[in-house]
N, CA and C atoms of all chains as a GROMACS GRO file, in nm:
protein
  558
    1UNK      N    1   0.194  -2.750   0.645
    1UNK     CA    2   0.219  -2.668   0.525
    1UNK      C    3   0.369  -2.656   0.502
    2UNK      N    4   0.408  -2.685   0.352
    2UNK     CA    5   0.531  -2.683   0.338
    2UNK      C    6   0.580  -2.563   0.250
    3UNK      N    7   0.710  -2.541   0.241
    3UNK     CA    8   0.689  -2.404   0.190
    3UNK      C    9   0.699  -2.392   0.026
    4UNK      N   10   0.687  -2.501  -0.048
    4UNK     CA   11   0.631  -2.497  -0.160
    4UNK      C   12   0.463  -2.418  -0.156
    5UNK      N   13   0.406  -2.517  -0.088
    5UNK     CA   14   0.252  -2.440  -0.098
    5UNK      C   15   0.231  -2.297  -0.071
    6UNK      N   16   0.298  -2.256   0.058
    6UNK     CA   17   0.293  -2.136   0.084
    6UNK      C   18   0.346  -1.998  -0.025
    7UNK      N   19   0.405  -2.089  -0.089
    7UNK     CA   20   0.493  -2.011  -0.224
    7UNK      C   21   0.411  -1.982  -0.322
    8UNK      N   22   0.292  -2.084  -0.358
    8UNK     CA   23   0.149  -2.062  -0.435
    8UNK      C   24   0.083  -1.998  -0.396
    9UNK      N   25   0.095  -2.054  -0.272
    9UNK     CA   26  -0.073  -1.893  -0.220
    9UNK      C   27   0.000  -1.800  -0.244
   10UNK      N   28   0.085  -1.758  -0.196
   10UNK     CA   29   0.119  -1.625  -0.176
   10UNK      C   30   0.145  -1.594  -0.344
   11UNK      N   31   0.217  -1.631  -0.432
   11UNK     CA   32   0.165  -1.612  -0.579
   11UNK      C   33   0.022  -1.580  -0.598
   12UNK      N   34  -0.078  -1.637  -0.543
   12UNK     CA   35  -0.179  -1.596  -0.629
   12UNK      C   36  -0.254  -1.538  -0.499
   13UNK      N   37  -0.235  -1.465  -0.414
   13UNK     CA   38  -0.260  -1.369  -0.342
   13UNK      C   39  -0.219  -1.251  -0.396
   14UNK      N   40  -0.075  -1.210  -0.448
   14UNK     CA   41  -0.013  -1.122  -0.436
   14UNK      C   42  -0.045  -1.077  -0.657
   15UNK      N   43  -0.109  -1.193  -0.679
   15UNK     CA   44  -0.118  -1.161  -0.885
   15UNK      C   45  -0.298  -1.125  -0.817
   16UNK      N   46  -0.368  -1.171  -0.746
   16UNK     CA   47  -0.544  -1.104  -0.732
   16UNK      C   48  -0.493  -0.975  -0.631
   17UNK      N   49  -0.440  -0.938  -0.555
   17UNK     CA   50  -0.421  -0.779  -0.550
   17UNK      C   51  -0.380  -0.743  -0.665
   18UNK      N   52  -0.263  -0.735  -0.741
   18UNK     CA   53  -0.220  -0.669  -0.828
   18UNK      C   54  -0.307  -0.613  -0.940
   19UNK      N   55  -0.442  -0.726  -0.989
   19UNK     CA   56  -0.540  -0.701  -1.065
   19UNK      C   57  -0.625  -0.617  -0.983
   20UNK      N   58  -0.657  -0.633  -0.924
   20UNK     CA   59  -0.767  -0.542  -0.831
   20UNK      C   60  -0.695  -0.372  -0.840
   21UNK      N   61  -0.554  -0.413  -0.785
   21UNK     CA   62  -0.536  -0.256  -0.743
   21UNK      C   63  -0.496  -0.163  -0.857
   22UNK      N   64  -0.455  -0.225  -0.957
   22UNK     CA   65  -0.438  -0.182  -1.123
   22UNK      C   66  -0.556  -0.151  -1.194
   23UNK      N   67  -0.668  -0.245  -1.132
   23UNK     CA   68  -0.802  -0.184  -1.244
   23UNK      C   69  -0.849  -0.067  -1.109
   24UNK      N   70  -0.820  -0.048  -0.984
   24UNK     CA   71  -0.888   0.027  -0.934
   24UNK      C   72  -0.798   0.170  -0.982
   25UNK      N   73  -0.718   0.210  -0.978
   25UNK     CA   74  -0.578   0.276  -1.053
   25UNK      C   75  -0.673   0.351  -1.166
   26UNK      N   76  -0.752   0.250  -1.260
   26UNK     CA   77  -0.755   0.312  -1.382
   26UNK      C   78  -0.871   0.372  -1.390
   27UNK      N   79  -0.959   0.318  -1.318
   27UNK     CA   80  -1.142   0.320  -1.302
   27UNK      C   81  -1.154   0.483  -1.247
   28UNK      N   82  -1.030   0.467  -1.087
   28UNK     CA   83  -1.102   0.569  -1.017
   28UNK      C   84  -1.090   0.734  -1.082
   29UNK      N   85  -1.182   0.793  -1.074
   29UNK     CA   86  -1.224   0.927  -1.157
   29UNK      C   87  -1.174   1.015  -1.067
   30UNK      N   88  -1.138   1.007  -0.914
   30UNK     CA   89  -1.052   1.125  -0.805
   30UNK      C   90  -0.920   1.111  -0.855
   31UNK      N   91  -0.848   1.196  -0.874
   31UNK     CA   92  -0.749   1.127  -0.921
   31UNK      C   93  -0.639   1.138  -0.788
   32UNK      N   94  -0.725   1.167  -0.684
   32UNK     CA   95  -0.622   1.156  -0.547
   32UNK      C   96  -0.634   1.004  -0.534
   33UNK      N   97  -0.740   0.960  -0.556
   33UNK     CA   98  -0.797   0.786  -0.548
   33UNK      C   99  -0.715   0.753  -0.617
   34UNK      N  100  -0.694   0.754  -0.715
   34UNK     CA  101  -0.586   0.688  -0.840
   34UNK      C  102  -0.438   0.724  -0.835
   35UNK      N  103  -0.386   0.769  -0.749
   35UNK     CA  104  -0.255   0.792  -0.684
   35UNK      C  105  -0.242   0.688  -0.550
   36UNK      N  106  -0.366   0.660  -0.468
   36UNK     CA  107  -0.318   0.587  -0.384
   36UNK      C  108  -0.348   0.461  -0.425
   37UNK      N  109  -0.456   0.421  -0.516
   37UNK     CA  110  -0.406   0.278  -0.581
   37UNK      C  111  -0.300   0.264  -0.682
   38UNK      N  112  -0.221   0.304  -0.717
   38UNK     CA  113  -0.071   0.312  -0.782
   38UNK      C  114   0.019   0.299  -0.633
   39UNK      N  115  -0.033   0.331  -0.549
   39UNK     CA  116   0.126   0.329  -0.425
   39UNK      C  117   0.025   0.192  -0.356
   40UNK      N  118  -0.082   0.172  -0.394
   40UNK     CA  119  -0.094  -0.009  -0.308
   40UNK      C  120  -0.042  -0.070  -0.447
   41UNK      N  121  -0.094  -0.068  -0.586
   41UNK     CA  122   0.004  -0.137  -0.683
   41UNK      C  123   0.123  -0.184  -0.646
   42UNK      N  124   0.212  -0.028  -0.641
   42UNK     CA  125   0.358  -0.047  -0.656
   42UNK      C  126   0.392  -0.121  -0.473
   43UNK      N  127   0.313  -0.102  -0.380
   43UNK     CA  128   0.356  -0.167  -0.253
   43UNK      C  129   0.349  -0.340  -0.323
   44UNK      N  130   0.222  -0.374  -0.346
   44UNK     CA  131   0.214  -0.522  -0.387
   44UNK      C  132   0.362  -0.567  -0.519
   45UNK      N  133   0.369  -0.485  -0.587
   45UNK     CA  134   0.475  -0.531  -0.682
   45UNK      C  135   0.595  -0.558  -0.573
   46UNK      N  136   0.619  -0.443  -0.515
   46UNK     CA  137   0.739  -0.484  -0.442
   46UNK      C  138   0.746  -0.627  -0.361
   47UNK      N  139   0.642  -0.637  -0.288
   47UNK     CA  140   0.606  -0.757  -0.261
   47UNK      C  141   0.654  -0.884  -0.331
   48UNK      N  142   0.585  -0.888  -0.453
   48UNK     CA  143   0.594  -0.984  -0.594
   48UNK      C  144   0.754  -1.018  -0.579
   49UNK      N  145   0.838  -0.916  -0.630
   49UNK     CA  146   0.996  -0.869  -0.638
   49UNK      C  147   1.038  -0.946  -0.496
   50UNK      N  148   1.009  -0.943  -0.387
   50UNK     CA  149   1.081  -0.983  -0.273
   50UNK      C  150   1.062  -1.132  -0.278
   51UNK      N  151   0.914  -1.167  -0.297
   51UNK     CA  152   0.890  -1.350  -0.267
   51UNK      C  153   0.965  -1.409  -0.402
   52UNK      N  154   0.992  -1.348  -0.502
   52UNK     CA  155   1.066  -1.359  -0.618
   52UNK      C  156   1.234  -1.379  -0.547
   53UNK      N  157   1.268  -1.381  -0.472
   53UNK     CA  158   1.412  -1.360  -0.386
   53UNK      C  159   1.531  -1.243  -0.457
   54UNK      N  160   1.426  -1.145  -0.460
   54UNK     CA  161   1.514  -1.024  -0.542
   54UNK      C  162   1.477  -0.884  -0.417
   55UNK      N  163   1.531  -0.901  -0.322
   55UNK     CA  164   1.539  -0.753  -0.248
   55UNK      C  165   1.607  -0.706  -0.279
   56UNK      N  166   1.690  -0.639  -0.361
   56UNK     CA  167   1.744  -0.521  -0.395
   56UNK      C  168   1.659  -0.454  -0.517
   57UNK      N  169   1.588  -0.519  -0.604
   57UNK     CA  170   1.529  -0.465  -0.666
   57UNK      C  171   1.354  -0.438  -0.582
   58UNK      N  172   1.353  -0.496  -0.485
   58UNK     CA  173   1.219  -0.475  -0.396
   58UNK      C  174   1.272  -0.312  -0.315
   59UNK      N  175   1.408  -0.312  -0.323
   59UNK     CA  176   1.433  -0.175  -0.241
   59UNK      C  177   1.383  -0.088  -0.362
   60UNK      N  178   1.489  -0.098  -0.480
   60UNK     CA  179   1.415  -0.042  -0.518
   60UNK      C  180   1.302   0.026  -0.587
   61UNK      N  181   1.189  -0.070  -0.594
   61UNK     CA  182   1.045  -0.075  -0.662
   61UNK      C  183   1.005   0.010  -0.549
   62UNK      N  184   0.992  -0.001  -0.376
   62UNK     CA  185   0.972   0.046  -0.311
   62UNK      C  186   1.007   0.167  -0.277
   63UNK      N  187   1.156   0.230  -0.284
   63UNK     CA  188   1.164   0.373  -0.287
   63UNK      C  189   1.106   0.464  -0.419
   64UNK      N  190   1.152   0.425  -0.499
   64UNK     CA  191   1.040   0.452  -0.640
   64UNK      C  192   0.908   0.462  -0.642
   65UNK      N  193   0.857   0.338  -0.561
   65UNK     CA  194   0.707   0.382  -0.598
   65UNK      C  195   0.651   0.443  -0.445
   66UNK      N  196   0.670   0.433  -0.354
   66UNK     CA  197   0.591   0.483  -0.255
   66UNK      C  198   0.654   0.621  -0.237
   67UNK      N  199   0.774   0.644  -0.223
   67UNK     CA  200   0.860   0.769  -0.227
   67UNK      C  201   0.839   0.903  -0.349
   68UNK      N  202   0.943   0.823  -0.477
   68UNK     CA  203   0.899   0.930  -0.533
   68UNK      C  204   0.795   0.979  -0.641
   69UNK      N  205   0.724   0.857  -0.687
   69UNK     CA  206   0.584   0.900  -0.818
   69UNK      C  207   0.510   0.923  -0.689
   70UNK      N  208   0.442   0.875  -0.592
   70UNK     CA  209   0.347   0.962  -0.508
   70UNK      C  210   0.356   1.138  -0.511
   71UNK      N  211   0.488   1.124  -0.458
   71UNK     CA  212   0.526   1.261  -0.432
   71UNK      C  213   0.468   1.355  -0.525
   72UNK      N  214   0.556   1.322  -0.644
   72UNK     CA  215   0.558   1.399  -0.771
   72UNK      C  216   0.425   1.431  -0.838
   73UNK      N  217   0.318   1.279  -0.804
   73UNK     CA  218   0.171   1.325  -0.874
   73UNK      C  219   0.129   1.400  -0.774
   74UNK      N  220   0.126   1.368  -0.674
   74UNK     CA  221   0.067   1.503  -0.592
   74UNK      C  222   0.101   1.591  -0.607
   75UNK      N  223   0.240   1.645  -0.638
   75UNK     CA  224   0.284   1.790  -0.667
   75UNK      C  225   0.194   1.845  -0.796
   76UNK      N  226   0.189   1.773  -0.894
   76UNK     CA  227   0.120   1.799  -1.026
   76UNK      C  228  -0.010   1.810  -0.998
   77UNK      N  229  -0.085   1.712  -0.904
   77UNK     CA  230  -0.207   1.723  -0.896
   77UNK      C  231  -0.243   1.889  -0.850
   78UNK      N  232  -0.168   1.912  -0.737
   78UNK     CA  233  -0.182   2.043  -0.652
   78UNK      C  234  -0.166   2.154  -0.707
   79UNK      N  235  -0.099   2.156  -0.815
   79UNK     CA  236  -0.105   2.226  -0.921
   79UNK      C  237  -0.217   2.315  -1.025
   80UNK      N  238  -0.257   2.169  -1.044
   80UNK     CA  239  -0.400   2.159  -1.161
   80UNK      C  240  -0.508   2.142  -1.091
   81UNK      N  241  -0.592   2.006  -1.130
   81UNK     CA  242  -0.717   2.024  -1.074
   81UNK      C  243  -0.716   1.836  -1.019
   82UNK      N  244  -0.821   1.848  -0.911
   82UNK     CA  245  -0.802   1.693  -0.860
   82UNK      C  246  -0.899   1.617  -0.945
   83UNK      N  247  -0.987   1.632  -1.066
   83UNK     CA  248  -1.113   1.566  -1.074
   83UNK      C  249  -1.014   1.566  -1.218
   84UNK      N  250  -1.104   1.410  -1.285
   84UNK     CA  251  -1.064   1.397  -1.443
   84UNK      C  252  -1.157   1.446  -1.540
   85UNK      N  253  -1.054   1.542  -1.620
   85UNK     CA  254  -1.198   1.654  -1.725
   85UNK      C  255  -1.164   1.570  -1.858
   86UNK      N  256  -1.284   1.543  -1.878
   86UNK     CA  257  -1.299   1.498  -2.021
   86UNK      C  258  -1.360   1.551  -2.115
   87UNK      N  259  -1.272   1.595  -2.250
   87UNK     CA  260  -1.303   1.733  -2.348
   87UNK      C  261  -1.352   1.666  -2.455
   88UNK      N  262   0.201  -2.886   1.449
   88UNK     CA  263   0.276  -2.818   1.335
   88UNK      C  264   0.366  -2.728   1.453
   89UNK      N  265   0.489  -2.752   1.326
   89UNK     CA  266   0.620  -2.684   1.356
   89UNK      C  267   0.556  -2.499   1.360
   90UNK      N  268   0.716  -2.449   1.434
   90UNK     CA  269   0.730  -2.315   1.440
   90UNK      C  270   0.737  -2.269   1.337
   91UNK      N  271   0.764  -2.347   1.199
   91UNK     CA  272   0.731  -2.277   1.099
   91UNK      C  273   0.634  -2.281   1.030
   92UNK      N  274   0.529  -2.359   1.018
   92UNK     CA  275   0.400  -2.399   0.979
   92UNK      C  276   0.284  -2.286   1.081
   93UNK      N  277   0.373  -2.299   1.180
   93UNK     CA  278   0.291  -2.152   1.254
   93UNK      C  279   0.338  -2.024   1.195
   94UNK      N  280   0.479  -2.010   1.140
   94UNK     CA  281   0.502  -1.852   1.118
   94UNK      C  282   0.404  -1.854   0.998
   95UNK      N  283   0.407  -1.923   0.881
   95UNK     CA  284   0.325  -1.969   0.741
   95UNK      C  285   0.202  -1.924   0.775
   96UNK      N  286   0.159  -1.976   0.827
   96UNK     CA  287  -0.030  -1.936   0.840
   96UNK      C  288  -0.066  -1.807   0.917
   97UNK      N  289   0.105  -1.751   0.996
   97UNK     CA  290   0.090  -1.592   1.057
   97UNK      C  291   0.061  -1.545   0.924
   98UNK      N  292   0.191  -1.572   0.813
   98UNK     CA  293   0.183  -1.481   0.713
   98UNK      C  294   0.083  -1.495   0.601
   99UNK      N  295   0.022  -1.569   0.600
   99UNK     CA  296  -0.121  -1.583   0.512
   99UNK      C  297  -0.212  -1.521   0.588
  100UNK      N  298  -0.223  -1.529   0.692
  100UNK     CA  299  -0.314  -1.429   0.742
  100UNK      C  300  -0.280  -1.290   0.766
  101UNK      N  301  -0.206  -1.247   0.726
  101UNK     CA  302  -0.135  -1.111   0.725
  101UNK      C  303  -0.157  -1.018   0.591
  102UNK      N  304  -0.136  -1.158   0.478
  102UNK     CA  305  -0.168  -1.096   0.349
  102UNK      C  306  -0.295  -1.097   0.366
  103UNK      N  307  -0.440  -1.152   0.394
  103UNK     CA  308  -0.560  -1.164   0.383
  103UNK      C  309  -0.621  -1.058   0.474
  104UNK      N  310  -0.549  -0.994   0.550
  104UNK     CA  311  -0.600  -0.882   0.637
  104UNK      C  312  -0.546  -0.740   0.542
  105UNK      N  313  -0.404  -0.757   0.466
  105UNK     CA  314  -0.388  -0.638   0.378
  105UNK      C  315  -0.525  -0.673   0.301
  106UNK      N  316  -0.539  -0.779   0.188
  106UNK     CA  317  -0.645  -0.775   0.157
  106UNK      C  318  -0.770  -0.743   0.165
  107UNK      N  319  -0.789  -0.731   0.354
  107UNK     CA  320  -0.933  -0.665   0.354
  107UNK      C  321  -0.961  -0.516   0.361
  108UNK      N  322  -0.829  -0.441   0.384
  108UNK     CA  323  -0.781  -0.314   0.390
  108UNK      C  324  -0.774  -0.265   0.231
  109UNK      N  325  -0.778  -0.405   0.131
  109UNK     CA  326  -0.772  -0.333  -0.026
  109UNK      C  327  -0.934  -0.322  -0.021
  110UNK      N  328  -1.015  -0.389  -0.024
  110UNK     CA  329  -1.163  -0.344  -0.004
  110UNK      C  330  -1.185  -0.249   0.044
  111UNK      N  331  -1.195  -0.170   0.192
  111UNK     CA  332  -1.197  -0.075   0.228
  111UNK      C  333  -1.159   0.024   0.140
  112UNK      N  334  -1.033  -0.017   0.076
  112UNK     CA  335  -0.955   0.094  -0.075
  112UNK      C  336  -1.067   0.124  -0.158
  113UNK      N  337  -1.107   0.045  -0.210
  113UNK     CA  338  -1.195   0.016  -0.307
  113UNK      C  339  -1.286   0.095  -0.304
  114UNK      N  340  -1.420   0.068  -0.159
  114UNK     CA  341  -1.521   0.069  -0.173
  114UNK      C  342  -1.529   0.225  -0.069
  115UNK      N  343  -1.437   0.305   0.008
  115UNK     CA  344  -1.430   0.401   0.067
  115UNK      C  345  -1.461   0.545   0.028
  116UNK      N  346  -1.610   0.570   0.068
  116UNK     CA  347  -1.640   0.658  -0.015
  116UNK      C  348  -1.532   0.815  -0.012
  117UNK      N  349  -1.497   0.852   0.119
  117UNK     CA  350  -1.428   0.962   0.124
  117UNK      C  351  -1.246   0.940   0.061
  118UNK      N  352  -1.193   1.016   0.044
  118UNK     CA  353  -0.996   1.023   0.048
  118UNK      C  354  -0.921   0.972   0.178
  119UNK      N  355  -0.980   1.037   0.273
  119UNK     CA  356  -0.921   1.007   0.356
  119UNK      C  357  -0.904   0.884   0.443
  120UNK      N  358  -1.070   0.805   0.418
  120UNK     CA  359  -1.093   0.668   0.426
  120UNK      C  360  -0.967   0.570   0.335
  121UNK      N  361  -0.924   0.620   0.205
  121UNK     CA  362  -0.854   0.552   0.138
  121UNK      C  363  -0.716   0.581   0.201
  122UNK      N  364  -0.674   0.709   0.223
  122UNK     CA  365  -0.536   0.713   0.247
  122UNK      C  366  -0.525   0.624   0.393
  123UNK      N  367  -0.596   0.613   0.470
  123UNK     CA  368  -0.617   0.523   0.612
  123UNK      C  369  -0.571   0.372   0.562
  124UNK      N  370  -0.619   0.349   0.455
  124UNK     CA  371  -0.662   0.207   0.398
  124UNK      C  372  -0.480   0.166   0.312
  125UNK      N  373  -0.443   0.259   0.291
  125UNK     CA  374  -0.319   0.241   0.188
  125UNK      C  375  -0.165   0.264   0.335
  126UNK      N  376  -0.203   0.351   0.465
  126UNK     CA  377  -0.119   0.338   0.555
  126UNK      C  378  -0.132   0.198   0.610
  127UNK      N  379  -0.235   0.185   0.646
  127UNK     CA  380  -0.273   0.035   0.758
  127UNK      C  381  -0.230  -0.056   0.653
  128UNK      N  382  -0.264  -0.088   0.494
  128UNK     CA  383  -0.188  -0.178   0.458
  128UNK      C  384  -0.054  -0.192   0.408
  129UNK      N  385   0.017  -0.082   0.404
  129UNK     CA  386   0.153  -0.092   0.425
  129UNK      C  387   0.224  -0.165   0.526
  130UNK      N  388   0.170  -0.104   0.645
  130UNK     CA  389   0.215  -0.135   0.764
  130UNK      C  390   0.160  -0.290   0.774
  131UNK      N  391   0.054  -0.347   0.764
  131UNK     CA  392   0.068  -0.472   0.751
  131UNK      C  393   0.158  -0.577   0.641
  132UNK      N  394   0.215  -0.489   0.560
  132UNK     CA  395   0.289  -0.591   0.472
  132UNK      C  396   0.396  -0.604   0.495
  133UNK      N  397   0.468  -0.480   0.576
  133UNK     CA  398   0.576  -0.489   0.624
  133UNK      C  399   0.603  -0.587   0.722
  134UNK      N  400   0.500  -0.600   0.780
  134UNK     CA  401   0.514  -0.728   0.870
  134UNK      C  402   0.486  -0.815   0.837
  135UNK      N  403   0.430  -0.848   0.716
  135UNK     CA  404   0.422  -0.971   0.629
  135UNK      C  405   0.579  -1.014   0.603
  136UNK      N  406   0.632  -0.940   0.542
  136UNK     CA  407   0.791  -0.912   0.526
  136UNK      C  408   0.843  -0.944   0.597
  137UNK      N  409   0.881  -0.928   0.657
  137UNK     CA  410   0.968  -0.984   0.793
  137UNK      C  411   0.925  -1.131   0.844
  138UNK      N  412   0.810  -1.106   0.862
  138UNK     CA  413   0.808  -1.279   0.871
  138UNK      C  414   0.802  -1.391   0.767
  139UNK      N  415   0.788  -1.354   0.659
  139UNK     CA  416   0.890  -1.404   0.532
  139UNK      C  417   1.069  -1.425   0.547
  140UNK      N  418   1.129  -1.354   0.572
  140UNK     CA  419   1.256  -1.290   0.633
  140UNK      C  420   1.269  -1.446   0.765
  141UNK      N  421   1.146  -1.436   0.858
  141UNK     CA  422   1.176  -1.544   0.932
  141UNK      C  423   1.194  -1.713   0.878
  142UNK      N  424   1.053  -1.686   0.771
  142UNK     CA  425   1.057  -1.840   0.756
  142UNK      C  426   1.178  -1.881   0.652
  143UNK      N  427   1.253  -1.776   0.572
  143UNK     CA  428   1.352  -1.837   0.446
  143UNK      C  429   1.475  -1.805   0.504
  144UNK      N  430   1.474  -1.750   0.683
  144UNK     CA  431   1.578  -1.770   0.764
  144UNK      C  432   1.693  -1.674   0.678
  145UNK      N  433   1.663  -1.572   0.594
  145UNK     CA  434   1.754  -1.487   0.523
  145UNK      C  435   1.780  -1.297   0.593
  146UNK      N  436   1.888  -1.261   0.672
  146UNK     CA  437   1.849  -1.143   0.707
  146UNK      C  438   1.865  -1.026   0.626
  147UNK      N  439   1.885  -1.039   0.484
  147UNK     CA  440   1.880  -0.931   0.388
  147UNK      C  441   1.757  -0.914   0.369
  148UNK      N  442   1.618  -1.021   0.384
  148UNK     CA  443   1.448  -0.966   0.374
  148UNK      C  444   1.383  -0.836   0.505
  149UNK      N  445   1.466  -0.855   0.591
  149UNK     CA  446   1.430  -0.761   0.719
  149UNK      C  447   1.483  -0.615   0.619
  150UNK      N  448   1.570  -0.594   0.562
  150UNK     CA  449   1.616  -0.490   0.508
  150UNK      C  450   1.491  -0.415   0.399
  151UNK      N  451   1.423  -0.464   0.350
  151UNK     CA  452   1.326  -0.443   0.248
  151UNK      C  453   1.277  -0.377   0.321
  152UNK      N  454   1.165  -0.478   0.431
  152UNK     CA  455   1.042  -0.390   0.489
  152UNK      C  456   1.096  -0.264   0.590
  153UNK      N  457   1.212  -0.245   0.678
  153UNK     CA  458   1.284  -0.094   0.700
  153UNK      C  459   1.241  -0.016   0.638
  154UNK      N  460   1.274  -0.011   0.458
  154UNK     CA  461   1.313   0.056   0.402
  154UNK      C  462   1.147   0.096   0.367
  155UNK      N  463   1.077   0.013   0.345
  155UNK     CA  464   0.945   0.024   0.296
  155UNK      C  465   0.855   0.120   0.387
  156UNK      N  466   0.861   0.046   0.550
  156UNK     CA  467   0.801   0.120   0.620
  156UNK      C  468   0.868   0.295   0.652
  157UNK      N  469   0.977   0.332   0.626
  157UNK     CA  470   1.022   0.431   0.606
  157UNK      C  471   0.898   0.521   0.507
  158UNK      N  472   0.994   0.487   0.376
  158UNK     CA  473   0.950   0.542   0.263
  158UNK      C  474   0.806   0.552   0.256
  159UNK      N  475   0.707   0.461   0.328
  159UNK     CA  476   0.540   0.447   0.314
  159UNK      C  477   0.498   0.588   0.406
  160UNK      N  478   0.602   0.594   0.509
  160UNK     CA  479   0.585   0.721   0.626
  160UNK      C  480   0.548   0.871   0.496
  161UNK      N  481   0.656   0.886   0.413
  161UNK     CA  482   0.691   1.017   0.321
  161UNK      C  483   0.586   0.980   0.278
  162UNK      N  484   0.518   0.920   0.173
  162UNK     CA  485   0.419   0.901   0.106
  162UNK      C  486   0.260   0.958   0.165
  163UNK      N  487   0.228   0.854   0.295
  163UNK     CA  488   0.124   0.917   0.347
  163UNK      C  489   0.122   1.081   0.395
  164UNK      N  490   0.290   1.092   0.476
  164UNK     CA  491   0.235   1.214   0.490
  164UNK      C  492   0.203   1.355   0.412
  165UNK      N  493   0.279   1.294   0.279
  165UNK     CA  494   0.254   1.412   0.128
  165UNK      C  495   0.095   1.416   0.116
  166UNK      N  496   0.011   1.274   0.135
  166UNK     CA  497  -0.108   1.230   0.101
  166UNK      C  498  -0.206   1.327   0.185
  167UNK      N  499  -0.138   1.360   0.348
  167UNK     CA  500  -0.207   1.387   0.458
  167UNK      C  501  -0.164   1.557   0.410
  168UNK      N  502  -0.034   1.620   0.369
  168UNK     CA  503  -0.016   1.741   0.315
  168UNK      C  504  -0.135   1.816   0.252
  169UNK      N  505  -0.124   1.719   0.126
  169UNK     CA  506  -0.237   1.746   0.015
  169UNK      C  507  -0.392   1.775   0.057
  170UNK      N  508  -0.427   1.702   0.198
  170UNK     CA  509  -0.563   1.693   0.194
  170UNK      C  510  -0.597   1.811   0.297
  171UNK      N  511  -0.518   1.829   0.392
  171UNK     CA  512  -0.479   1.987   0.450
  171UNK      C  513  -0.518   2.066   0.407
  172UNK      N  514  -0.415   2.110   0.214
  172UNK     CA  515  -0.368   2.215   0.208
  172UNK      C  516  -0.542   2.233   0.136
  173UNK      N  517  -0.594   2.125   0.082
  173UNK     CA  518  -0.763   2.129   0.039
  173UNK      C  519  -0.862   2.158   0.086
  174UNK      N  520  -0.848   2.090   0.218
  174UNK     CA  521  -0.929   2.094   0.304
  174UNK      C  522  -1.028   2.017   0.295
  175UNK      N  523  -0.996   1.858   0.269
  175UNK     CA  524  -1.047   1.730   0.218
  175UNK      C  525  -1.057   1.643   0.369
  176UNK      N  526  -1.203   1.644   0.360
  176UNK     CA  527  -1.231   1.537   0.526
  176UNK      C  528  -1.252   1.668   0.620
  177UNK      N  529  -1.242   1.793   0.624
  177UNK     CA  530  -1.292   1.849   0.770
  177UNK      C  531  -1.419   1.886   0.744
  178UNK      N  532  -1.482   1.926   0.820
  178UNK     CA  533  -1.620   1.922   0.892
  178UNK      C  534  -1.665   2.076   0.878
  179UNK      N  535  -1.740   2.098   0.811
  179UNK     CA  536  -1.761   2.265   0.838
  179UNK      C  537  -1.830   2.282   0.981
  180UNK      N  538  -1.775   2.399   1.019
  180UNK     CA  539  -1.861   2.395   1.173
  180UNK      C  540  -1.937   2.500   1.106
  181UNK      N  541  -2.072   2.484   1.200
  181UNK     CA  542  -2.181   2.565   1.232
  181UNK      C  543  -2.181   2.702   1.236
  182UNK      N  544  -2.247   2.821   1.169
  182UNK     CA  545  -2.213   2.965   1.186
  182UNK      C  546  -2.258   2.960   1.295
  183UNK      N  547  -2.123   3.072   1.445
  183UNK     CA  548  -2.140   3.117   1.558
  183UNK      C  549  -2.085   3.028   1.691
  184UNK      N  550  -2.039   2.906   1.600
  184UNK     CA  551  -2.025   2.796   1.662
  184UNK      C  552  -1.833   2.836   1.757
  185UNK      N  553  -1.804   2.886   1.849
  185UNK     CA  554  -1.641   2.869   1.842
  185UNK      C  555  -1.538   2.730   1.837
  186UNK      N  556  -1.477   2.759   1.822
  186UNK     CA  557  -1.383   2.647   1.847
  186UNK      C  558  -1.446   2.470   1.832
   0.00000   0.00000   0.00000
């Protein structure tokens, strides 16, 4: 294996998480569930960003997304209510 | 096959084990099953990372996953905060039952 190929898989490893963990993001009705598929999202993007040969912007997709939107929806969540009300 | 054709197929199998940890995501009926599922695959990507870092022989990629596995630490444990302060995943004990 040369590292062209390995450069494909891992492209289309890292674009079938991204779909998966984006429609699971939108589907799930907990919305504690739908906070932690946004921080596997944003883990896989960072990912994307690094095999892309861009670590500085993988730093920071990664402090951004696992650091501080987790944080912050949980603060909001803890707030309000954890279930999605539909009026 | 070379030492790097071996690191290559470490790291395909590294992503395909995060991958089976996104199922578990998926299909986990409780929170806490998921937040398990979103630590363990952090921690496996980080080491995906790094041995990426090995095979493009670059040591600014080791710097990413540091920073990742750091920052993934704050995350879960806000996750593990939250489910505490709920009381999401414990077990009611039994009336009369101590400790």
């Amino acid at each position: 294996m040369n590292f062209e190929e390995l450069f494909w898989v891992l492209q289309a490893m890292v674009a079938l998480g991204l779909l998966v963990s984006a429609i699971a993001a939108i589907r799930f009705k907990n919305l504690i569930s739908a906070v932690i598929a946004m921080a596997v999202f944003s883990l896989i993007l960072s990912l994307e960003f690094y095999i892309l040969q861009a670590p500085d912007v993988a730093i920071a997709e990664a402090g951004v997304g696992a650091g501080l939107t987790t944080a912050m929806y949980l603060l909001a969540i803890k707030n309000t209510t954890d279930e999605e009300v539909v009026e | 096959m070379t030492v790097d054709g071996a690191f290559m197929w470490a790291l395909i199998l590294l992503l395909f084990s995060a991958m089976l940890t996104l199922i578990r995501l998926l299909a986990g009926p409780t929170i806490p099953d998921r937040a398990v599922a979103l630590d363990s695959m952090t921690t496996t990507t980080a080491g995906a990372m790094v041995i990426y870092g090995v095979v493009t022989r670059q040591a600014v990629f080791i710097d990413v996953a540091l920073v990742y596995a750091v920052l993934s630490y704050i995350a879960t444990l806000y996750i593990a905060r939250y489910l505490v302060k709920k009381r999401i995943g414990i077990a009611e004990r039994p009336e009369g039952e101590t400790s």
